[in-house]
C-alpha positions in Angstrom: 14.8 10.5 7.2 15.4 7.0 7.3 14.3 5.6 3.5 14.7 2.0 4.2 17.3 -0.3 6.2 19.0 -3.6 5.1 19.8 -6.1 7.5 19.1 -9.3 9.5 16.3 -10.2 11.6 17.3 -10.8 14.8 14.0 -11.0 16.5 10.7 -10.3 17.3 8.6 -9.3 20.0 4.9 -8.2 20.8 4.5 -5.4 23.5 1.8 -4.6 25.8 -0.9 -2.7 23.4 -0.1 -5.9 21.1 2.4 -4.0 18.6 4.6 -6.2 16.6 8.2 -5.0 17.1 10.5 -6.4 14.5 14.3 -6.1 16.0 16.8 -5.5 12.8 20.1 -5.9 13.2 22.1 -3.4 10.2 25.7 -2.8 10.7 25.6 -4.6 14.7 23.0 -1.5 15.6 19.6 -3.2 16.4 16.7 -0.9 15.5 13.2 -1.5 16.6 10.4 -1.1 14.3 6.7 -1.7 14.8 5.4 -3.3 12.0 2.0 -4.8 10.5 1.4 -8.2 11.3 1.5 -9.5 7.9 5.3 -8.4 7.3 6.1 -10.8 10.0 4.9 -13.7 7.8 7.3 -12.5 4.3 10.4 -11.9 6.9 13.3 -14.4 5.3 14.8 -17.0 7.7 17.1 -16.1 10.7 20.6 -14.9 9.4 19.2 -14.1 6.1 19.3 -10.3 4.4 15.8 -8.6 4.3 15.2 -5.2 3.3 12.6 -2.9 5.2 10.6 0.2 3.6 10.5 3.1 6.7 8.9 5.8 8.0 10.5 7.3 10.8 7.9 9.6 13.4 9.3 12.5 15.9 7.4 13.6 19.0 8.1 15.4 21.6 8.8 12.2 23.9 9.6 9.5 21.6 10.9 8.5 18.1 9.3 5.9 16.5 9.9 3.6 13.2 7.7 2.0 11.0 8.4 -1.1 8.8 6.7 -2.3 5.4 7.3 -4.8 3.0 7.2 -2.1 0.3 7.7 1.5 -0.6 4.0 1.6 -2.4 2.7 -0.3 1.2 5.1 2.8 3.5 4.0 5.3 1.1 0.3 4.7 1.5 0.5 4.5 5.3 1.7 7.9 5.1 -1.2 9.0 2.8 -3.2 7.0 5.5 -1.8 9.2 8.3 -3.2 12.2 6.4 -6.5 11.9 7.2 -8.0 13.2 10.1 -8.5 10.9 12.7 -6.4 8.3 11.4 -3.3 7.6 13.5 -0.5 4.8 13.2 -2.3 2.1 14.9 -5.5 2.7 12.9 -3.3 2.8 9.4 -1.5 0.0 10.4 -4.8 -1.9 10.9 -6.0 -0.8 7.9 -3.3 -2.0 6.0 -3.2 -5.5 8.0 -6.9 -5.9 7.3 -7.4 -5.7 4.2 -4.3 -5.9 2.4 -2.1 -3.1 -0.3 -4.0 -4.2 -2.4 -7.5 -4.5 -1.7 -7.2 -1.4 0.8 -6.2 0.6 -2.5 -9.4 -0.8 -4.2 -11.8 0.2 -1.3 -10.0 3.5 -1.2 -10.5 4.0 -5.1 -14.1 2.6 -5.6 -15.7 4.2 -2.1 -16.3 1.0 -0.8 -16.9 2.0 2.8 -18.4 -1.1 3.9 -15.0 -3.0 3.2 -12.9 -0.1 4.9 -15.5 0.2 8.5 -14.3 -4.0 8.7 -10.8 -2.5 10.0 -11.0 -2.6 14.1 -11.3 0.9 15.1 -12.7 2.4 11.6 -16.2 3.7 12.0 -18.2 4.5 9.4 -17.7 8.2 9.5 -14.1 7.4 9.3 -14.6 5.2 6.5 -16.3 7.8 4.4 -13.6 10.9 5.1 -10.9 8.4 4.4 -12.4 7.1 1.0 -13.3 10.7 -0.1 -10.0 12.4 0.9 -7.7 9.4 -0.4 -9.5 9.3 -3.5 -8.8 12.7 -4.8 -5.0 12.3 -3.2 -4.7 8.9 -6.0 -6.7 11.2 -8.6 -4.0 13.9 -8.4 -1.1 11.1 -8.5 -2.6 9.8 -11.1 -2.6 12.8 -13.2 0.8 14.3 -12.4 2.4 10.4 -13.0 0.7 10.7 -17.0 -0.8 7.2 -16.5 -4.1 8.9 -18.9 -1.8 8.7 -22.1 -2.7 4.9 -22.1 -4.1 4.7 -26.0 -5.7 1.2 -25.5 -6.7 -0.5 -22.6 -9.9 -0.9 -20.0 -12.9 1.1 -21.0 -13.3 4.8 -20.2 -15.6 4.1 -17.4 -13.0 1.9 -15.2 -9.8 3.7 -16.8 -9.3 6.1 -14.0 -10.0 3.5 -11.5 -7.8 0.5 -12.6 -5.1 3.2 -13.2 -5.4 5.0 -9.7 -5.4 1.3 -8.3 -2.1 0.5 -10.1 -0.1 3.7 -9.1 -0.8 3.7 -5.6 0.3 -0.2 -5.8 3.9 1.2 -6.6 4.1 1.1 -10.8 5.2 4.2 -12.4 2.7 5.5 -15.0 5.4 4.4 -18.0 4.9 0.6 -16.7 1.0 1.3 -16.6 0.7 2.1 -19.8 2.7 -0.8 -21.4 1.1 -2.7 -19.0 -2.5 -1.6 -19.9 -1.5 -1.9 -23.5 -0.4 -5.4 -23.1 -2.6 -6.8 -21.8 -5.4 -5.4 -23.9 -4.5 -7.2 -26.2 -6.8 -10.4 -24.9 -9.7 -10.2 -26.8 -11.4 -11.4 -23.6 -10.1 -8.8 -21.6 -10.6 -6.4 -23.4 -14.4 -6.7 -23.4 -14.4 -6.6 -19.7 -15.9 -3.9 -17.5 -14.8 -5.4 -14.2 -11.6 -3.3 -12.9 -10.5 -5.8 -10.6 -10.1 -7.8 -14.3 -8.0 -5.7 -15.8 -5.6 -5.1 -12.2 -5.2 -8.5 -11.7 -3.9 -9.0 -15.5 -1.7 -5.8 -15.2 -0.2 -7.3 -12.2 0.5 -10.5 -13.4 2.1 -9.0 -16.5 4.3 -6.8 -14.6 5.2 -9.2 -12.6 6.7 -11.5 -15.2 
């Protein structure tokens, strides 16, 4: 399996059932990979080195690759792909709707109104997807020990904020410092609101 591929972007097209296929030229072999249309707008300038998360598919009468802007966005379109009744197009448009990160949310707080927005995502959909997805982020969150946090949100938006952080990509060791860091505003740390806390775990990972 193909984990990710390094190279230059040597073009772009749009097919028929309005895919976006990103052409990437690694080693003078051009490989085609549909991609979200959000990647399109991060890809570097012509010429320039960009690196692509994968996930390759087999069937019967084709072989097909997927492209991400991240290994946390690839491996949640594979958690996507999971559930029954989601295919690629529908994951894809999940993650292009809404976003990594505000797809993870909906998925961790049940909010099936935000997830039904996606083009093709009924409500019945929405409701398997948020149920099954949920326990799939519950058991990563276990098995990563994010729980071992000793100060941080309160116990009623721990799980959440933490389920929210792991499927964004952070190992549970940079959750917990994280968490701990950032606890440390006296604001903060009076907050109930999880999106509070994930926004100021982000930012301090990010620095």
């Amino acid at each position: 399996m193909i984990a990710y591929l390094k190279g230059t972007v040597a073009g772009i097209q749009k097919s028929t059932a309005n895919r976006i296929i990103l052409i990437l030229e690694v080693n003078q072999i051009g490989y085609e990979l549909q991609v979200p249309p959000t990647l399109v707008n991060k890809l570097p300038a012509a010429g320039e080195t960009v690196q692509v998360f994968t996930h390759q598919q087999i069937r019967e009468d084709q072989i097909t690759l997927y492209g991400f802007a991240s290994a946390a966005e690839r491996d949640l379109f594979r958690a996507l792909l999971s559930v029954s009744g989601i295919g690629a197009r529908g994951a894809i448009a999940l993650l292009d709707t809404l976003g990594l990160q505000d797809l993870v949310q909906a998925i961790v707080n049940g909010n099936t109104r935000a997830l039904a927005k996606t083009p093709g995502i009924g409500a019945k959909t929405a409701e398997r997807l948020a149920l099954e997805l949920k326990t799939k982020l519950a058991e990563w969150r276990q098995s990563a020990g994010a729980a071992s946090v000793a100060v941080g949100p309160p116990p009623g938006i721990l799980e959440d904020v933490e389920m929210t952080l792991l499927a964004l990509g952070y190992s549970g060791s940079e959750v917990v410092q994280a968490l701990s860091a950032v606890s440390q505003d006296a604001l903060l740390a009076k907050s109930q609101n999880a999106e509070d806390w994930i926004r100021h775990a982000i930012a301090w990972l990010s620095l």
